[in-house]
C-alpha positions, 0 to 999 in steps of 0.5 A, a space after each residue: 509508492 503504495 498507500 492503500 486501506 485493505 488488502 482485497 482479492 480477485 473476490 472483492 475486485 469482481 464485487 465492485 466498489 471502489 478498487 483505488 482502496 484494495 491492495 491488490 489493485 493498485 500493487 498491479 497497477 504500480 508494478 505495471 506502471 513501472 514496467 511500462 516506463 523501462 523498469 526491469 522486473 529483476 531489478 524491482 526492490 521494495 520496502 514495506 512500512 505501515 501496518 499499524 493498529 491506530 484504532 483498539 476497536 478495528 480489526 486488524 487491518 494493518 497487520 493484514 495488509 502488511 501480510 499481503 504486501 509481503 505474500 504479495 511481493 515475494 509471489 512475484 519475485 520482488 525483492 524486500 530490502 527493509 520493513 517496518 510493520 506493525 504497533 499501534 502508531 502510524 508512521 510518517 514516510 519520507 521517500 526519495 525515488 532516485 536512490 531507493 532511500 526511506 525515512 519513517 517518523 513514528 506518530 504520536 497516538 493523537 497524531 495517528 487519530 488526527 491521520 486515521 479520521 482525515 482519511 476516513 472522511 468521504 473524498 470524491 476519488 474520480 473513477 479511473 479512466 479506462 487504460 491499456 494496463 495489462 494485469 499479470 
């Protein structure tokens, strides 16, 4: 499971910064991750949720980073099995590994500012350390 803040690029990744935000950082990482613990690549599945517009006066970040996970997932021949994207409440997700199973609760408006300002608050996040994980 994937819960990042902006899509990013090979552009933004060569820029610096903190790469644990950007989309395209950790999808490679999660589906590498997952290859290295035996998954086969012909049996990945995925489902996408999120995407929300919780703040009127953002861009639309959310709308994006759906966008990306989309292009991104079908780039590399995973198969989407469900999606829930888009609106302006955030959502809450319960997610059972074993057999692939989600739940979603939609947010209320003050519970997605509440959810919106916990996240935006500065959080030490230690850099991650330097690993054999192979980008494709």
């Amino acid at each position: 499971m994937n819960h990042f803040l902006l899509p990013g690029s090979a552009e933004a990744l060569a820029q610096g910064g903190d790469v644990s935000r950007y989309g395209v950082h950790l999808m490679e990482l999660l589906i590498n991750g997952l290859l290295k613990q035996g998954a086969r690549r012909d049996r990945l599945e995925a489902k996408i949720f999120g995407g929300a517009k919780t703040i009127a006066s953002f861009s639309n970040v959310g709308q994006q980073n759906a966008e990306f996970a989309t292009q991104f997932l079908k780039d590399e021949g995973i198969k989407i099995v469900g999606s829930s994207t888009g609106g302006d409440a955030g959502r809450k997700l319960e997610f059972w590994p074993v057999s692939g199973r989600a739940r979603q609760y939609a947010l209320t408006g003050a519970e997605s500012q509440r959810t919106v300002q916990l996240e935006t608050r500065p959080v030490f996040v230690p850099k991650p350390a330097e690993s054999s994980v192979e980008f494709f």
